[in-house]
C-alpha positions in Angstrom: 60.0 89.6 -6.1 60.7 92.4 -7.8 59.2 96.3 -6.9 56.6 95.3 -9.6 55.3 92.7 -7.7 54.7 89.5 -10.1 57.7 89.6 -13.0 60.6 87.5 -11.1 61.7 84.1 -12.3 60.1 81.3 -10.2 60.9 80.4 -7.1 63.4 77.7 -7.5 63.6 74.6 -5.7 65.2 76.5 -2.6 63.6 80.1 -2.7 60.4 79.6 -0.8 57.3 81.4 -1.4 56.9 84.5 -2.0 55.8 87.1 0.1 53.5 89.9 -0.6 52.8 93.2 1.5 48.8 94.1 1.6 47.1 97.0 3.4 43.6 96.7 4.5 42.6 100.7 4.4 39.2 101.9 4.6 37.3 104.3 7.1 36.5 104.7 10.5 34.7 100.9 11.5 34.7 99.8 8.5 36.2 96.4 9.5 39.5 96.5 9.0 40.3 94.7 12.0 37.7 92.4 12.0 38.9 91.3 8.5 42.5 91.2 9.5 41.4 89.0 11.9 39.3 86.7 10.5 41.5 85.9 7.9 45.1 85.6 9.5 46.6 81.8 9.8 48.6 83.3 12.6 46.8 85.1 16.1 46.6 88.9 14.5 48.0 91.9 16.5 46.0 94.1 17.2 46.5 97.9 18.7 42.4 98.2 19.2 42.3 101.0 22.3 38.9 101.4 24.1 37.5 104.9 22.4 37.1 107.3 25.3 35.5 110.9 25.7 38.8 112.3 24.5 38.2 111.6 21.6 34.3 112.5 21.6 35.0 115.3 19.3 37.3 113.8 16.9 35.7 110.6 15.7 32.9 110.6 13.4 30.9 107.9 14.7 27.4 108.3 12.9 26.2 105.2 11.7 28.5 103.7 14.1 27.5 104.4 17.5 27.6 101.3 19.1 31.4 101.1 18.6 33.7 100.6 21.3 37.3 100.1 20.2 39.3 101.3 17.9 42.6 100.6 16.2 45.4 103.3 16.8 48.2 102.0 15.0 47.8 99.2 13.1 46.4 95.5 12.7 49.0 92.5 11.5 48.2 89.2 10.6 49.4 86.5 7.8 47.7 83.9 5.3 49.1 81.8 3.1 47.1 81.7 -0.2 49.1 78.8 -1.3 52.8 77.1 -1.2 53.6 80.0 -3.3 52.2 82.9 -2.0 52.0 84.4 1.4 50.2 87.7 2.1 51.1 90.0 4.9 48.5 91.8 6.2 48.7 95.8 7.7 45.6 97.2 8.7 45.4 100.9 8.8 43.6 103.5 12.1 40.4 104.6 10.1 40.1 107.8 12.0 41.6 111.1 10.8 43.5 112.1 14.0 45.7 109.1 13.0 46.4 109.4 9.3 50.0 110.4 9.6 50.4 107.3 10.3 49.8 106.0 6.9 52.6 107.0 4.8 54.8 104.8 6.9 52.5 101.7 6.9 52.3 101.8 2.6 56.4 101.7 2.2 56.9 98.6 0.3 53.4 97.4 -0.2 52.5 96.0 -3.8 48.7 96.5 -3.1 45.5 97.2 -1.1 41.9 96.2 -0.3 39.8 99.4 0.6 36.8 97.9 2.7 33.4 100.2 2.1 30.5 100.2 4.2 27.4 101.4 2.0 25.6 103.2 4.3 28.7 105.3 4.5 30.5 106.2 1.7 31.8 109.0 2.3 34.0 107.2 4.9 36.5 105.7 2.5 37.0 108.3 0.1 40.0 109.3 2.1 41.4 105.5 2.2 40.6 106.0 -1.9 42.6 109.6 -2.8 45.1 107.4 -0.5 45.8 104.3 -3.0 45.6 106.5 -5.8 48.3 109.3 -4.5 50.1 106.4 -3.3 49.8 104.7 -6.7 49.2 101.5 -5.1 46.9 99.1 -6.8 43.4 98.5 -5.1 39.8 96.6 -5.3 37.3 97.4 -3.3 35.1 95.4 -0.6 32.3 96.0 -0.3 31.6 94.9 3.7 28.1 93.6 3.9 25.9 94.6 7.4 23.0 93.6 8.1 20.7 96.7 7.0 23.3 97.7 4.2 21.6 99.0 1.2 21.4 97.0 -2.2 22.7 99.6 -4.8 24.0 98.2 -7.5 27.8 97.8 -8.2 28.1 100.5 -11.2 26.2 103.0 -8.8 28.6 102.4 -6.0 31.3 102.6 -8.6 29.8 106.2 -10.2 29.2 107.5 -5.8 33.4 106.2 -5.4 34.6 107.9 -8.9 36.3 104.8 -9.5 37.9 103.6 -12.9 36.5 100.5 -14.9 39.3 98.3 -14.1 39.0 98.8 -10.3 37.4 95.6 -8.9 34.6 95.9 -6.6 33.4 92.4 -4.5 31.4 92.2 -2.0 32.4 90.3 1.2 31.5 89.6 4.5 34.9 90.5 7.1 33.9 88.5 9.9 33.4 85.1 7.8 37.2 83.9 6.9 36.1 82.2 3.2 34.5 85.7 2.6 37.3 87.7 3.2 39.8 85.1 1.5 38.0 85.7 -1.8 38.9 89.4 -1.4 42.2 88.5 -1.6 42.0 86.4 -4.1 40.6 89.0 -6.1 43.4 91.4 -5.3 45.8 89.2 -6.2 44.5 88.9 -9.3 44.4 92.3 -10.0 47.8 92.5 -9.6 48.7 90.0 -11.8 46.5 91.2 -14.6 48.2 94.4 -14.0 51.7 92.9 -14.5 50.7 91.2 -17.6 49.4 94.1 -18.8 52.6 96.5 -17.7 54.7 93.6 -19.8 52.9 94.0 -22.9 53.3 97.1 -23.2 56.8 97.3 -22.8 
């Protein structure tokens, strides 16, 4: 595969399938993780640390008070969308104290979900100005919690400052079929882009 993502030749009878670097971004407990690892075909690794009173005045935790752990590194996990395809899976820390770790964690990858929680926006527009500085190709999820609010897709797109062609789904990150289609959907956005990149050349 080429740095473009979706132009190289097929496979060939002794290539194997092709592999495809993914970040999972989004904010602080957002459910990164719990996406990561509901989806994986292989046991995810996690770097979840127990948050602590050190870090009482670093993380934002409104609207998620009843949260315990916390990823400090990274998530990694692996699915296979087909004989084809395999997508590997790096989920970002959420909290700002760890965002330097970022720029090492998007070398090499050909594109991102951003998982949103509703009833915190705000959260994720970092993880946004992120895919965009990065120029790394993006749809959002939208991860649904039980008192989320119901605002309509083009109003969540107008609060995000999003462009048209950025897809927005909704999912649920703990249910595996859920979070599948979010891939899914990424994946297609990639390959629209490609097609798109190729006509115009």
């Amino acid at each position: 595969m080429d740095s473009k993502g979706f132009d190289r030749p097929g496979r060939g009878p002794d290539r194997g399938p092709r592999s495809v670097k993914v970040m999972i971004a989004g904010g602080f407990g957002t459910g990164k993780t719990t996406l990561v690892a509901s989806v994986s075909d292989i046991k995810p690794l996690t770097t979840e640390e127990s948050l602590t009173e050190a870090g009482a005045g670093l993380d934002d935790l409104i609207g998620v008070t009843g949260k315990t752990r916390t990823t400090v590194s990274m998530d990694f996990g692996k699915i296979s969308l087909n004989d084809e395809l395999v997508l590997y899976l790096f989920g970002t820390p959420g909290q700002e104290r760890f965002w330097f770790l970022w720029n090492g964690l998007f070398k090499g990858a050909l594109g991102a979900v951003v998982l949103v929680d509703t009833r915190r926006l705000a959260s994720s527009f970092r993880a946004i100005e992120e895919m965009e500085r990065q120029d790394v190709p993006f749809v959002i999820a939208l991860n649904v919690f039980p008192d989320s609010p119901r605002h309509p897709v083009e109003e969540i797109r107008d609060a995000l400052d999003l462009p048209a062609h950025t897809p927005i789904v909704a999912c649920d990150a703990r249910d595996r079929i859920s979070s599948r289609d979010v891939l899914i959907a990424l994946v297609r956005h990639l390959q629209e882009r490609s097609a798109a990149a190729r006509e115009t050349r």
